[in-house]
C-alpha positions, -999 to 999 in steps of 0.1 A, spaced: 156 -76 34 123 -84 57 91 -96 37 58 -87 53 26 -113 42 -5 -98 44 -36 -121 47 -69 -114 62 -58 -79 74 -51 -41 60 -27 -34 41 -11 -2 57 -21 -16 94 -4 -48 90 30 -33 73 27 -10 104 21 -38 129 46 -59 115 73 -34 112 67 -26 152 75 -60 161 104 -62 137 118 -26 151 121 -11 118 113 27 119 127 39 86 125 15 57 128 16 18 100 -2 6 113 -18 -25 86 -40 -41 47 -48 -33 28 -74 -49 -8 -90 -44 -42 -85 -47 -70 -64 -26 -109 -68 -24 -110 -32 -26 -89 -2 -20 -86 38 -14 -65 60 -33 -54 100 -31 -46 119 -55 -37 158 -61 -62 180 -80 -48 197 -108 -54 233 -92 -37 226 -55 -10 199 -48 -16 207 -9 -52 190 -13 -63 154 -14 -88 141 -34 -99 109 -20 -116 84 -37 -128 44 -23 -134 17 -52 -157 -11 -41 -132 -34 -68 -114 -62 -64 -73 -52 -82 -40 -68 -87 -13 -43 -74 18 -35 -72 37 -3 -52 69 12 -38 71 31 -7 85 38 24 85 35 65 90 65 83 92 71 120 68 38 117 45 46 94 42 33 61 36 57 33 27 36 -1 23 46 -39 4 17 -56 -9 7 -92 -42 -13 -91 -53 -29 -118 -86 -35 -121 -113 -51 -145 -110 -40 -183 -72 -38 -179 -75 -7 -163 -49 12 -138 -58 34 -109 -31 50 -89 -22 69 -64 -12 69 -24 -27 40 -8 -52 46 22 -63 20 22 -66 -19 12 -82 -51 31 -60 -83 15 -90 -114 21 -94 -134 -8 -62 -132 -20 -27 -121 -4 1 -90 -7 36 -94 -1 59 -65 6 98 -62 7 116 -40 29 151 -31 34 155 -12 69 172 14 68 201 20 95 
């Protein structure tokens, strides 16, 4: 199992970065934990599950996430919790780790 830290960077473009110079391609990605200043989610509309609908949240949130790498590219699903004890979720675009940290475990895949 690798661990990727995240600090002072994106999310998705670090996990990408530092899968490159690991040379993992294809990954499980079993656990992420940590904390973003603010984030962008997809979801599906109700009507089409080819569309995207996606939405930015100017919130700080606690999250955690399972995912994958493929062909180098990490593809995330993530639970933010934000103020009020609220949940948003939803595919990750997006999220710049500064005030906090993320953490995120992968097991390559052979």
């Amino acid at each position: 199992m690798l661990v990727f830290e995240i600090k002072n960077d994106e999310l998705i473009e670090s996990v990408n970065r530092q899968a490159a110079r690991a040379g993992v391609t294809d990954a499980a990605i079993v656990s992420l934990i940590g904390a973003a200043d603010r984030f962008t989610l997809s979801t599906m509309p109700k009507g089409d599950a080819l569309k995207d609908d996606i939405t930015s949240y100017e919130l700080p949130a606690e999250m955690t996430g399972t995912g994958e790498i493929r062909n180098g590219f990490a593809h995330i699903h993530t639970v933010m919790g934000v103020e009020g004890d609220q949940a948003m979720c939803g595919h990750l675009h997006e999220a710049p780790i500064g005030t906090h940290f993320a953490r995120v475990y992968v097991v390559p895949c052979p």
